[in-house]
C-alpha positions as CSV (number, residue, x, y, z in Angstrom):
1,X,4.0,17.7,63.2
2,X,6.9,20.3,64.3
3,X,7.8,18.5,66.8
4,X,7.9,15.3,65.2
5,X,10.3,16.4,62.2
6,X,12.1,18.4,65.4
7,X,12.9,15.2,66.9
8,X,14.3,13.2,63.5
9,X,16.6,16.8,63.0
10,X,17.9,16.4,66.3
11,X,18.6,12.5,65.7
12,X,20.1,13.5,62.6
13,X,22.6,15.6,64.4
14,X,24.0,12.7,66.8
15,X,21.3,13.7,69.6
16,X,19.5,10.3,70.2
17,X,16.7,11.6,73.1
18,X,14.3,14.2,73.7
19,X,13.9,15.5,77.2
20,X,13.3,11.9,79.3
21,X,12.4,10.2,76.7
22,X,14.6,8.2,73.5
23,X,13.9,9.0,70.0
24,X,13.4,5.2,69.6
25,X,10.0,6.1,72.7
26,X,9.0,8.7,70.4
27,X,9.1,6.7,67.4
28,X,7.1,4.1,69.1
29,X,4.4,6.6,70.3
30,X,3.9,8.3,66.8
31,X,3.1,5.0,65.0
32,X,0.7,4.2,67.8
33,X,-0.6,7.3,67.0
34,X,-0.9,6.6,63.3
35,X,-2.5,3.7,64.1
36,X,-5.1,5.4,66.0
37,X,-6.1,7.5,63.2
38,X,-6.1,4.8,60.8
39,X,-9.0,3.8,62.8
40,X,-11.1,7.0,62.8
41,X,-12.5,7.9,59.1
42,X,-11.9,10.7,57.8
43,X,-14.9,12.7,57.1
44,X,-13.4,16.2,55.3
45,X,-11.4,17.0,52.7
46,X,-9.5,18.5,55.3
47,X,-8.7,15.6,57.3
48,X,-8.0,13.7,53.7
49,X,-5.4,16.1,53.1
50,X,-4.1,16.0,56.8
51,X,-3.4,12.3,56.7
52,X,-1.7,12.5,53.1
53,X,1.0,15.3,55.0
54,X,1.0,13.1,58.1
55,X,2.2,9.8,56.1
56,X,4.4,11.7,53.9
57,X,6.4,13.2,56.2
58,X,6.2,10.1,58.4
59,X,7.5,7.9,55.6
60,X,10.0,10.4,54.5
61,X,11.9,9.3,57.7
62,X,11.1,5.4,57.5
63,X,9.7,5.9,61.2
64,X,6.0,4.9,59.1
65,X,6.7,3.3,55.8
66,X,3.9,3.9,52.9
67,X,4.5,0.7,50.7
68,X,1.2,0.6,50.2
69,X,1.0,5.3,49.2
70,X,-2.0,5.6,51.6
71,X,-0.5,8.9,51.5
72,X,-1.2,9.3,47.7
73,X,-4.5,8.5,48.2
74,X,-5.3,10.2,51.0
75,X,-4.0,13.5,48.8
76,X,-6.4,11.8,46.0
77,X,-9.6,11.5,48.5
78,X,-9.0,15.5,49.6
79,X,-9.4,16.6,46.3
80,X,-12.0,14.3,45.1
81,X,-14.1,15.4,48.4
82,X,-13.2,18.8,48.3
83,X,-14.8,18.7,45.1
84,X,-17.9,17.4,45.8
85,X,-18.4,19.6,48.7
86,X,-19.4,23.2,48.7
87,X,-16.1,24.4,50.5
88,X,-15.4,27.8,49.8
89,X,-11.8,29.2,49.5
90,X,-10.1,28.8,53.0
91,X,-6.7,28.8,54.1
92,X,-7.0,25.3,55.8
93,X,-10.0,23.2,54.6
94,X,-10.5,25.3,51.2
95,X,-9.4,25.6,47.9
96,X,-5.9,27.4,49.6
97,X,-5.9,24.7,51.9
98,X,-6.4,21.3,49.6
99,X,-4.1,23.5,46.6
100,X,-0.9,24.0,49.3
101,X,-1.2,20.2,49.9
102,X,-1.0,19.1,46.0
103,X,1.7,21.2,45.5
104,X,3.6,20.5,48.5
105,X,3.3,16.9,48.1
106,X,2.8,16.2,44.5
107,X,4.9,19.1,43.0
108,X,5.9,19.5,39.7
109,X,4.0,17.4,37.1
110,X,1.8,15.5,39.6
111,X,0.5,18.5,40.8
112,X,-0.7,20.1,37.4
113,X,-2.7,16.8,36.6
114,X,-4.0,16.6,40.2
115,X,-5.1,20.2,39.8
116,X,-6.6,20.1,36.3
117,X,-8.7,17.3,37.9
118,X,-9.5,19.3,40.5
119,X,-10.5,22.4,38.5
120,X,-12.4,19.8,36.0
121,X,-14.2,18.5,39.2
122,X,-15.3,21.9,40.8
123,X,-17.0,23.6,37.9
124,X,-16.6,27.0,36.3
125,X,-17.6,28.8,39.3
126,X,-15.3,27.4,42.0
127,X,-12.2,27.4,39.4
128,X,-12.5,30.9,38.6
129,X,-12.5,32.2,42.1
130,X,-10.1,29.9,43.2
131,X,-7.8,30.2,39.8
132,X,-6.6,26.7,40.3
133,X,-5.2,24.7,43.3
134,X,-1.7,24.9,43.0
């Protein structure tokens, strides 16, 4: 993902290529890639939550428009699935993991209700170790 949002900086800046290849090439190859995925189903919370950055960022840029906010629900299907699994508090596919993604995404407002949700999903035991997700 770095070097994705690398190569839209360095487009940004009046540099149209990355070593042999346009950013136009690059472009190309990333939706392909998209598309790829969009054909594999995701099967943890932390590939839910994956997706939801991965469209985000890619539709910040217009390079793989989200009329439709698959990344919304992607974001919506993490925490749903996290809380239905028995996950524990993990930087990456835990409650750290699944919180850093609401909040990033989400932010402000959003994030609190996504969070409550979560918390109200997970039980009394989950949300007390975890505090809450954002």
């Amino acid at each position: 993902m770095y070097a994705v949002k690398r190569v839209y900086a360095r487009r940004t800046h009046g540099v149209a290529a990355t070593g042999d290849r346009s950013a136009a090439e690059i472009e190309e190859i990333v939706r392909e890639i998209v598309t790829a995925l969009d054909g594999v189903p995701p099967a943890t919370c932390r590939d839910h939550a994956e997706r939801a950055l991965l469209r985000s960022y890619l539709a910040e840029d217009d390079v793989v428009p989200d009329p439709d906010d698959e990344a919304g629900r992607a974001l919506g299907r993490a925490i749903t699935t996290f809380a239905a699994t028995t996950a524990g508090l993990g930087l990456f596919g835990g409650a750290a993991g699944i919180g850093w993604t609401v909040t990033h995404l989400a932010g402000g407002e959003a994030a609190r209700l996504a969070c409550e949700r979560f918390d109200t999903r997970s039980g009394p035991t989950r949300s007390t170790a975890a505090g809450s997700c954002a």
